[in-house]
BASEVO-21913 format. One record per atom (N, C-alpha, C, CB): residue number from 1; residue in one letter; atom name; x, y, z. Coordinates in pm, 1 decimal, always signed. Glycine has a CB too. Example, Ala and Ser with C-alpha at 12.3 -4.5 7.8 and 13.67 -1.06 7.14 Angstrom:
BEGIN
<pos = 1; code = A; site = N; X = +1319.0; Y = -569.0; Z = +780.0>
<pos = 1; code = A; site = CA; X = +1230.0; Y = -450.0; Z = +780.0>
<pos = 1; code = A; site = C; X = +1320.0; Y = -330.0; Z = +780.0>
<pos = 1; code = A; site = CB; X = +1130.8; Y = -447.3; Z = +904.6>
<pos = 2; code = S; site = N; X = +1285.0; Y = -225.0; Z = +708.0>
<pos = 2; code = S; site = CA; X = +1367.0; Y = -106.0; Z = +714.0>
<pos = 2; code = S; site = C; X = +1290.0; Y = +3.0; Z = +787.0>
<pos = 2; code = S; site = CB; X = +1408.4; Y = -59.8; Z = +572.5>
END
This chain:
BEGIN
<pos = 1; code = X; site = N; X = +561.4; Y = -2072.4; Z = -3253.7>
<pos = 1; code = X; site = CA; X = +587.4; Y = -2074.3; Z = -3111.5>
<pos = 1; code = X; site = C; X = +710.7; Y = -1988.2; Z = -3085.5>
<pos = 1; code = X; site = CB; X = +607.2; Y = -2220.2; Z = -3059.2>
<pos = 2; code = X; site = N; X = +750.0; Y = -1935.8; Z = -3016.7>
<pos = 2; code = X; site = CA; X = +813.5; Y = -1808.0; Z = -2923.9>
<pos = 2; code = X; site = C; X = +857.7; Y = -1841.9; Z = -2837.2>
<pos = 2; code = X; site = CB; X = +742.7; Y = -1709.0; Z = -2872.7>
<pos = 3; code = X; site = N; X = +944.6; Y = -1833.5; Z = -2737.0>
<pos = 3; code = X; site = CA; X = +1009.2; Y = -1816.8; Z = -2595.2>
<pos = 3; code = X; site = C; X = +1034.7; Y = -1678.6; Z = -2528.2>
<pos = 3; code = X; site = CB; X = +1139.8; Y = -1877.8; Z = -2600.5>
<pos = 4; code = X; site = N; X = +1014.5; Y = -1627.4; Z = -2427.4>
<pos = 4; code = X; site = CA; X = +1020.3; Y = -1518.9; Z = -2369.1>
<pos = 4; code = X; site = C; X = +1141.9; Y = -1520.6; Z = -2233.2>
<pos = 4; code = X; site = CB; X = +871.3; Y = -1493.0; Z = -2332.4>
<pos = 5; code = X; site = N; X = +1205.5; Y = -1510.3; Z = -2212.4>
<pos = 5; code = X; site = CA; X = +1308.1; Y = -1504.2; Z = -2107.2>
<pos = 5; code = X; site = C; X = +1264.6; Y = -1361.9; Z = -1993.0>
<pos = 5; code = X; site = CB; X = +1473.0; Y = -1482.7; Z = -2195.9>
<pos = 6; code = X; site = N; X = +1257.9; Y = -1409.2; Z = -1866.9>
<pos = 6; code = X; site = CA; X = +1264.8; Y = -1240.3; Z = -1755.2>
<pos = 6; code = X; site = C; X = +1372.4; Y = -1347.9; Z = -1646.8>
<pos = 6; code = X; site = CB; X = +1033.9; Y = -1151.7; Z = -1640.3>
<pos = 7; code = X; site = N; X = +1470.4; Y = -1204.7; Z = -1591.1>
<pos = 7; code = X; site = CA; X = +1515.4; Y = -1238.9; Z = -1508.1>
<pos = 7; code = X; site = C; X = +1589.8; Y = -1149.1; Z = -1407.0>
<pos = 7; code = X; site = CB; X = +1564.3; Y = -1316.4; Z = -1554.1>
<pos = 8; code = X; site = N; X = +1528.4; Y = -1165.9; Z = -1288.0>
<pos = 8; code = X; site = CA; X = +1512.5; Y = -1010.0; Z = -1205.7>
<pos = 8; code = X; site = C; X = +1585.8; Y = -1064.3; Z = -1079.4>
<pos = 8; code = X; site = CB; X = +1323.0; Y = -938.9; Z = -1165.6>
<pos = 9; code = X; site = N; X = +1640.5; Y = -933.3; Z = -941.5>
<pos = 9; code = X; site = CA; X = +1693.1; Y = -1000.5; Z = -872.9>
<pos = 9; code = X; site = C; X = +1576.3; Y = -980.4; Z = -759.4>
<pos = 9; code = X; site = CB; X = +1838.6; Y = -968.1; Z = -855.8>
<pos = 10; code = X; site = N; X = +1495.0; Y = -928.2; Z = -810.4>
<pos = 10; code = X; site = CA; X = +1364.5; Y = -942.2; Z = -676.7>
<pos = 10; code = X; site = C; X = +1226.1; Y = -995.3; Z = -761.1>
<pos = 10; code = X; site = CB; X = +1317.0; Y = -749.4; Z = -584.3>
<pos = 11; code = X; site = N; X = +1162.2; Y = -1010.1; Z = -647.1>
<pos = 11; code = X; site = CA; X = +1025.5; Y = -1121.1; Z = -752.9>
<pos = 11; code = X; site = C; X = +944.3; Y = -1010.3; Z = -738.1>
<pos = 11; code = X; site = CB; X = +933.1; Y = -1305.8; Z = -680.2>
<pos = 12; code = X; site = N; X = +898.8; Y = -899.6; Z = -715.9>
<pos = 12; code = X; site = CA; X = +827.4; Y = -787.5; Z = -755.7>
<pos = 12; code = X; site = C; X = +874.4; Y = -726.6; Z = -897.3>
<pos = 12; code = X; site = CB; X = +839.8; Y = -686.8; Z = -645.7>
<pos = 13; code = X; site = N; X = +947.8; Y = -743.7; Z = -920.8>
<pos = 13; code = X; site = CA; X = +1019.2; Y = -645.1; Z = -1049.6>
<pos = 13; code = X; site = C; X = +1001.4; Y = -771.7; Z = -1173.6>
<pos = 13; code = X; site = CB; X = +1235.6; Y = -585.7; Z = -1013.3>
<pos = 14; code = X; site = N; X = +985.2; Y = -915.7; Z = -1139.8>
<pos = 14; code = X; site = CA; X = +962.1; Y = -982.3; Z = -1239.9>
<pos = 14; code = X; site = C; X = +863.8; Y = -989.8; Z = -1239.2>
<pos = 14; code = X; site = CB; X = +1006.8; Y = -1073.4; Z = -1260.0>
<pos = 15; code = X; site = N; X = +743.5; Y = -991.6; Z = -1149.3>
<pos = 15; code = X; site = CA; X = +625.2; Y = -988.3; Z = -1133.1>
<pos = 15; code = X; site = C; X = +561.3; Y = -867.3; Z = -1286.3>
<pos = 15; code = X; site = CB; X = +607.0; Y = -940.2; Z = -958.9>
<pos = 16; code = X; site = N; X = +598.3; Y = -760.1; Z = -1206.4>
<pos = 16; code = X; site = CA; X = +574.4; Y = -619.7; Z = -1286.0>
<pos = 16; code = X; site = C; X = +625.0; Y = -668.4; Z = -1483.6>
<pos = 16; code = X; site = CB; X = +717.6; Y = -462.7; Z = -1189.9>
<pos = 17; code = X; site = N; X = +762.6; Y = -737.5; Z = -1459.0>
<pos = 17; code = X; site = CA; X = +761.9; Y = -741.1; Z = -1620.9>
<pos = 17; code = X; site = C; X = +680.5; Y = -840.7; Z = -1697.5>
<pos = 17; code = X; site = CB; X = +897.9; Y = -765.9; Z = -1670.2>
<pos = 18; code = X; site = N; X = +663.9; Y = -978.1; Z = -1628.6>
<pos = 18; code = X; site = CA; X = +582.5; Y = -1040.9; Z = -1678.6>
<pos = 18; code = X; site = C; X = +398.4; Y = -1011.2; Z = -1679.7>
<pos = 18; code = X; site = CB; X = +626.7; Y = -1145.8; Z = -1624.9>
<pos = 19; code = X; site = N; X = +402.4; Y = -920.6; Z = -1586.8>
<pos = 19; code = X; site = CA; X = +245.7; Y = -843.8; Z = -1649.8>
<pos = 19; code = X; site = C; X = +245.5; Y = -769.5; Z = -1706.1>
<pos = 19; code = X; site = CB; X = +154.7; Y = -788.9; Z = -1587.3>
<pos = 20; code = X; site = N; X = +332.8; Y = -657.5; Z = -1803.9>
<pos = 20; code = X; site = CA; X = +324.5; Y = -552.6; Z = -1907.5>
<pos = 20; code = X; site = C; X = +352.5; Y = -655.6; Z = -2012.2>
<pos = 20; code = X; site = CB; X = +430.9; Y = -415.4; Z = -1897.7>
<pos = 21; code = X; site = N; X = +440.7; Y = -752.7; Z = -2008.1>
<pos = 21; code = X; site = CA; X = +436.0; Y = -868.4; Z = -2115.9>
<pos = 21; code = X; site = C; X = +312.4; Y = -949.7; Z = -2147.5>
<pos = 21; code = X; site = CB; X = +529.9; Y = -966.8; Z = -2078.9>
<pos = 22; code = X; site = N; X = +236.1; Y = -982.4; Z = -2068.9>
<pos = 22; code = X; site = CA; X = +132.3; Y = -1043.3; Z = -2075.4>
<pos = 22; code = X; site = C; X = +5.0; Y = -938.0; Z = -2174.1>
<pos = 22; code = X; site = CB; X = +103.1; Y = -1080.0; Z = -1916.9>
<pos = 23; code = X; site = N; X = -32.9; Y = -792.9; Z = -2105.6>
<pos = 23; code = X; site = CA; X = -49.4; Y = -708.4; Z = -2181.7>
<pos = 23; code = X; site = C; X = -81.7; Y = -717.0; Z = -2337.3>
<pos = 23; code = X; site = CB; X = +39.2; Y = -655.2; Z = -2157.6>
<pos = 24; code = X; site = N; X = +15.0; Y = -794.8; Z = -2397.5>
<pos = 24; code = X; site = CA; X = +30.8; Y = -796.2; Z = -2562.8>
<pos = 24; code = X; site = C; X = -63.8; Y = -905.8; Z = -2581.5>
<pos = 24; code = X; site = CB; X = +196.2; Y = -830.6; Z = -2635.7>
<pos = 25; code = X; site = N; X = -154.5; Y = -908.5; Z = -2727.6>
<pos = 25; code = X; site = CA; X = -177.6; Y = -1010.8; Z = -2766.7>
<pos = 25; code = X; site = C; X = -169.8; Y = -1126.7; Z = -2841.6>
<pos = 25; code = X; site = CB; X = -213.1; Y = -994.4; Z = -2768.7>
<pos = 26; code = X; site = N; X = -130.1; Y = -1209.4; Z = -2707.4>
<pos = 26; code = X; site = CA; X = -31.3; Y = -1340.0; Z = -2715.8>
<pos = 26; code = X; site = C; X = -101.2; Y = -1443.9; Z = -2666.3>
<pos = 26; code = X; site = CB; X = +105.5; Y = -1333.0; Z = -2634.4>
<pos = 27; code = X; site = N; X = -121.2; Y = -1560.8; Z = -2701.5>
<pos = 27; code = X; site = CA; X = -185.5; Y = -1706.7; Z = -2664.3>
<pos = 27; code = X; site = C; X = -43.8; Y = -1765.3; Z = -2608.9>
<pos = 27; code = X; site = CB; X = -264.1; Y = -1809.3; Z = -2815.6>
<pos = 28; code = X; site = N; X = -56.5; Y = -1757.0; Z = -2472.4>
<pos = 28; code = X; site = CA; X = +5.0; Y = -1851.5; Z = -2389.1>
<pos = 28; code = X; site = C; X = -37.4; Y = -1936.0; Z = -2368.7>
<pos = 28; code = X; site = CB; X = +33.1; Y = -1831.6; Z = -2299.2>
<pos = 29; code = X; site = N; X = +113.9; Y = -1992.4; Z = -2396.0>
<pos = 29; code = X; site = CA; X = +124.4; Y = -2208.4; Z = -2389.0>
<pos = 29; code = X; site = C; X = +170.4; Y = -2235.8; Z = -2251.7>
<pos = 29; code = X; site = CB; X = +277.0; Y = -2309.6; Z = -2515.4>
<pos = 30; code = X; site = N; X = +276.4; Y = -2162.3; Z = -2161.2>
<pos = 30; code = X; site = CA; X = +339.1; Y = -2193.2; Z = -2046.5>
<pos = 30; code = X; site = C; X = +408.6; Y = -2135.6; Z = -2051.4>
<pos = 30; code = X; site = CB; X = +374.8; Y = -2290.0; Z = -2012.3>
<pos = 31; code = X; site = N; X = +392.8; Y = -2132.9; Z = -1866.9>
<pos = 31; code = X; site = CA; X = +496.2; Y = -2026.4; Z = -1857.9>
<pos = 31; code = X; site = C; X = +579.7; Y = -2128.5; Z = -1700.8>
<pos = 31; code = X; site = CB; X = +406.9; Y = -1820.4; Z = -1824.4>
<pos = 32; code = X; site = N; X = +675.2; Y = -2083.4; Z = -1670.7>
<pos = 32; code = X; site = CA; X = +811.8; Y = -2166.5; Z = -1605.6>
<pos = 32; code = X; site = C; X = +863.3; Y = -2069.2; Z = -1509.8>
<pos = 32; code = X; site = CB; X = +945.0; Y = -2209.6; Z = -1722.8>
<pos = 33; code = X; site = N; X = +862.4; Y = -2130.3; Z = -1404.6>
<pos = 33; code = X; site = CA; X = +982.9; Y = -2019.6; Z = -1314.0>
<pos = 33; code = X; site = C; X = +1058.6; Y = -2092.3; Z = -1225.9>
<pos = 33; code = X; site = CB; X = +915.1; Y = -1895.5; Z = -1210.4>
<pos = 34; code = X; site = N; X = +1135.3; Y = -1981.4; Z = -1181.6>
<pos = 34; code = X; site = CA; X = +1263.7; Y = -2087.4; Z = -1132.9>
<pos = 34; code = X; site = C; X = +1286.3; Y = -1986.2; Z = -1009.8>
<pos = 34; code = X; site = CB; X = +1429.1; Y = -2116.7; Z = -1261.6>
<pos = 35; code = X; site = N; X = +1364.6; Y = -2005.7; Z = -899.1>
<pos = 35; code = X; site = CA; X = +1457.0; Y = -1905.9; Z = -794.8>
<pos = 35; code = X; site = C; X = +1588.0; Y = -1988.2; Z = -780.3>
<pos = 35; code = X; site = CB; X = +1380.2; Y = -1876.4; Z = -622.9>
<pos = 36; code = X; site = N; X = +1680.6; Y = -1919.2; Z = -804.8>
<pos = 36; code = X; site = CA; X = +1807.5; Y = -1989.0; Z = -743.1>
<pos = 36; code = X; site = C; X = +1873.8; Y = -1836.6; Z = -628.6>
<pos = 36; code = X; site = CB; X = +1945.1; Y = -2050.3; Z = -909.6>
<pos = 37; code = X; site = N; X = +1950.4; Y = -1857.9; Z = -552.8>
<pos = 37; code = X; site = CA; X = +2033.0; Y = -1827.0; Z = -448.7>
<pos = 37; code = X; site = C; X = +2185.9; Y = -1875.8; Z = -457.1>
<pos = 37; code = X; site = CB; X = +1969.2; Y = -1880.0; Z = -334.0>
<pos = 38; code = X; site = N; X = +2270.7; Y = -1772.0; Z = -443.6>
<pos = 38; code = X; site = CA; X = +2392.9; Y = -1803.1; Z = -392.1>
<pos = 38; code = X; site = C; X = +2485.2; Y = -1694.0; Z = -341.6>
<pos = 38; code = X; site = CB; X = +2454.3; Y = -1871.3; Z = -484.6>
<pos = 39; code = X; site = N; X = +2563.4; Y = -1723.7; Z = -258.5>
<pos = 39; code = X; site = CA; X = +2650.6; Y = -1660.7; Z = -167.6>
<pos = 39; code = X; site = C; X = +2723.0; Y = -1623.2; Z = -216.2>
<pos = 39; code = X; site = CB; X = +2698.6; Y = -1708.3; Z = -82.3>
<pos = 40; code = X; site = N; X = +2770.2; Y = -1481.9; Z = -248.3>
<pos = 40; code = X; site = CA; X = +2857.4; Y = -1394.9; Z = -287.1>
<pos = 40; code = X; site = C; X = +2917.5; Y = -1313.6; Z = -189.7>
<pos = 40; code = X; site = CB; X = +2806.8; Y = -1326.3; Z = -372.7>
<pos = 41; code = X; site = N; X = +3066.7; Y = -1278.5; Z = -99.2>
<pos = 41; code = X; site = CA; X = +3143.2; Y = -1260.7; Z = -2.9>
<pos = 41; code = X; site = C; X = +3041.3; Y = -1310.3; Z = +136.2>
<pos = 41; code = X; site = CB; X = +3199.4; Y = -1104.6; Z = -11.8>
<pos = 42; code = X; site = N; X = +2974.4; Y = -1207.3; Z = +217.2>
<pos = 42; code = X; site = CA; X = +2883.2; Y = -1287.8; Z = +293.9>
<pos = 42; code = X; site = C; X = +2723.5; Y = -1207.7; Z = +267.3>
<pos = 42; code = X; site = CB; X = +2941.2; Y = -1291.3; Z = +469.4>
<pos = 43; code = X; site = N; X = +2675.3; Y = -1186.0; Z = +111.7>
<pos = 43; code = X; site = CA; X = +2553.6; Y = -1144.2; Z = +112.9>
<pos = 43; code = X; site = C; X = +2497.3; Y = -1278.9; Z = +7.5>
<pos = 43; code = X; site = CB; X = +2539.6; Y = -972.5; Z = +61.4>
<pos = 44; code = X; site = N; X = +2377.6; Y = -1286.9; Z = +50.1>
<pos = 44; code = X; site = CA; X = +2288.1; Y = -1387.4; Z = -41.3>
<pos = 44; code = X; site = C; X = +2234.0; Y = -1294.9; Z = -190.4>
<pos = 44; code = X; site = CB; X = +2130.1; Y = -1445.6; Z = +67.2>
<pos = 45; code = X; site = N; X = +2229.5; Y = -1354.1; Z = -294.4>
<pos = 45; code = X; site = CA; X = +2209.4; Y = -1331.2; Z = -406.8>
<pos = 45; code = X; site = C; X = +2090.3; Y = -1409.7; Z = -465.3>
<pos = 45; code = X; site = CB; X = +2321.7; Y = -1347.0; Z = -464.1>
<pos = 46; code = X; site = N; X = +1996.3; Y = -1334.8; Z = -500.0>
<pos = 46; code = X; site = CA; X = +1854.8; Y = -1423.4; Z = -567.2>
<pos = 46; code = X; site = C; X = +1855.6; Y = -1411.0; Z = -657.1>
<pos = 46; code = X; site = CB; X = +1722.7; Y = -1406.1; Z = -546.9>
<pos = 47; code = X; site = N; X = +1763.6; Y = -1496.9; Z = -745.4>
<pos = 47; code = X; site = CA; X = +1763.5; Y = -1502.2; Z = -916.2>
<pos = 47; code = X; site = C; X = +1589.0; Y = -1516.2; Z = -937.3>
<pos = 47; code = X; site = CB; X = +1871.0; Y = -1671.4; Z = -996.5>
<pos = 48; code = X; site = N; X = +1571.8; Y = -1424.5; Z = -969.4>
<pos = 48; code = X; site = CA; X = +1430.9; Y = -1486.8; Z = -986.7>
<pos = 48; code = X; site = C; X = +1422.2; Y = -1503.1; Z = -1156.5>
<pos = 48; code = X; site = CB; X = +1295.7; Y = -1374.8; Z = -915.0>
<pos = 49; code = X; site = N; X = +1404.6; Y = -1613.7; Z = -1208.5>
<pos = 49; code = X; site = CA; X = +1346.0; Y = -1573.9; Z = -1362.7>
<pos = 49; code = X; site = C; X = +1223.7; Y = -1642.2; Z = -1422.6>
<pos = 49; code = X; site = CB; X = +1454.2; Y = -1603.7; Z = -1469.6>
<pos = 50; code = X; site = N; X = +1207.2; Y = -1646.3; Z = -1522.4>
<pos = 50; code = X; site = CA; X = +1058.7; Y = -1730.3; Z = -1603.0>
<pos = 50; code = X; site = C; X = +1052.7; Y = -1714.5; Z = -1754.5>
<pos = 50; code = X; site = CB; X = +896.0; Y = -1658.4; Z = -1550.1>
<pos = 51; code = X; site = N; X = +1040.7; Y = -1812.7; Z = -1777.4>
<pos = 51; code = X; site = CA; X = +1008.8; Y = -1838.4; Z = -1951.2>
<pos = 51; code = X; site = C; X = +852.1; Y = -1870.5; Z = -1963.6>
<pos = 51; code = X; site = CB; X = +1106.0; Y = -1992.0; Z = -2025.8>
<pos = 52; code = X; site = N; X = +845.9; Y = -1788.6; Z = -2084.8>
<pos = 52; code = X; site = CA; X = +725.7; Y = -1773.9; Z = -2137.4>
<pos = 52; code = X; site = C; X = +692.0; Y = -1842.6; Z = -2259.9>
<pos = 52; code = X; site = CB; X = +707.2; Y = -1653.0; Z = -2152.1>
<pos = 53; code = X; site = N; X = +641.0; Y = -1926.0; Z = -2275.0>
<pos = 53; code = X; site = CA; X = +631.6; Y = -1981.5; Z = -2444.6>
<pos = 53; code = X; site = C; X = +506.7; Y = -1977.8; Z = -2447.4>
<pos = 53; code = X; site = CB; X = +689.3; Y = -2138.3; Z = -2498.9>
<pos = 54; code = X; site = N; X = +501.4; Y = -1885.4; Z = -2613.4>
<pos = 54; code = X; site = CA; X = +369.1; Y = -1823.4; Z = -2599.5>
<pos = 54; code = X; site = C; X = +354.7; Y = -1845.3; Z = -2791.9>
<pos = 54; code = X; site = CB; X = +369.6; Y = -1626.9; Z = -2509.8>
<pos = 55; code = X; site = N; X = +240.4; Y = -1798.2; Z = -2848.7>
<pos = 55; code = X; site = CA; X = +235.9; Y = -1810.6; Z = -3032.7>
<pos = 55; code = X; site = C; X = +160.6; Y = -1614.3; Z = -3022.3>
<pos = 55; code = X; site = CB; X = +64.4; Y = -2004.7; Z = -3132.3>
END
């Protein structure tokens, strides 16, 4: 078993990495995602990421 980490600040660009990752041949077990946000001076900041656990 394996873990895969992506973590992008827009969800198109993680989108894009987790499908050239997928690509490989890999038996995925689950996969996880998350968004967090936070305020940095007065602009919002996104997190998009996702773990992959795959064999």
């Amino acid at each position: 078993m394996k873990v895969k980490i992506f973590d992008e600040n827009h969800e198109k660009d993680l989108e894009k990495d987790i499908n050239l990752f997928l690509e490989n041949d890999i038996e995925v077990l689950d996969i996880q995602f998350r968004t967090s946000v936070s305020i940095f001076s007065e602009e919002q900041v996104y997190c998009f990421s996702a773990m992959i656990i795959y064999k």
